[in-house]
N, C-alpha and C positions, 0 to 999 in steps of 0.2 A: 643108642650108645652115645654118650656125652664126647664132647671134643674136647683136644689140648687147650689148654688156655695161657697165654703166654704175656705177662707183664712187662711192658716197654715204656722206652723215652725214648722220643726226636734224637735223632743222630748218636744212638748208642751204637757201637761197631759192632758190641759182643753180639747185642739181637739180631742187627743182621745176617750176623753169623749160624744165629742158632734158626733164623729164617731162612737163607741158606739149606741148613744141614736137613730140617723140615721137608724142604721142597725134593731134596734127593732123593728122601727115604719115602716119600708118599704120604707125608703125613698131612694132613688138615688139621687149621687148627685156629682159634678168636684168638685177639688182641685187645688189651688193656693199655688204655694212656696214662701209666702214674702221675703225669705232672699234670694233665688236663680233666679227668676223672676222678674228683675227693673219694668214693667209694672205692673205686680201684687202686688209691694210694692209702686208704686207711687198712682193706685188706691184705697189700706190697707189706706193709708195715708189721700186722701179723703175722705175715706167714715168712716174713724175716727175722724177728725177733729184732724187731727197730733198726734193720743194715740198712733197707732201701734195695736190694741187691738186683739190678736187672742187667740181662732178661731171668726173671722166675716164673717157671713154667710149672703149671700145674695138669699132669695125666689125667687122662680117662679114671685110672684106677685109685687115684687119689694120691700118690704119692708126689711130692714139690720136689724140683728140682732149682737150686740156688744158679747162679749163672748161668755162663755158655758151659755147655758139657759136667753142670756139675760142680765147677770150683766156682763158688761164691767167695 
């Protein structure tokens, strides 16, 4: 079974938040460095339609989620 994968930046509040929410609910899950990983910011880039929007979390089951909670 694949794990969350969640794209971040150095002192984003929202990630923490959604790292945070992560840890309460039992979830595991990798992290991405959009500003330190070109590959990890060029895929940020797609899978936002060029916002940049973090934290953007991608499920096990494929579905992306834009911000913390959703609102990108």
């Amino acid at each position: 079974m694949s794990r969350t994968l969640m794209y971040v930046k150095p002192g984003c509040p929202w990630c923490e938040r959604q790292r945070e929410r992560f840890r309460s609910e039992g979830v595991t899950w990798d992290e991405l460095d959009a500003t330190s990983d070109r590959a990890a910011r060029a895929e940020l880039i797609r899978l936002t339609s060029g916002t940049r929007i973090v934290p953007t979390v991608v499920h096990p089951d494929g579905t992306v989620q834009l911000g913390f909670d959703g609102h990108g």
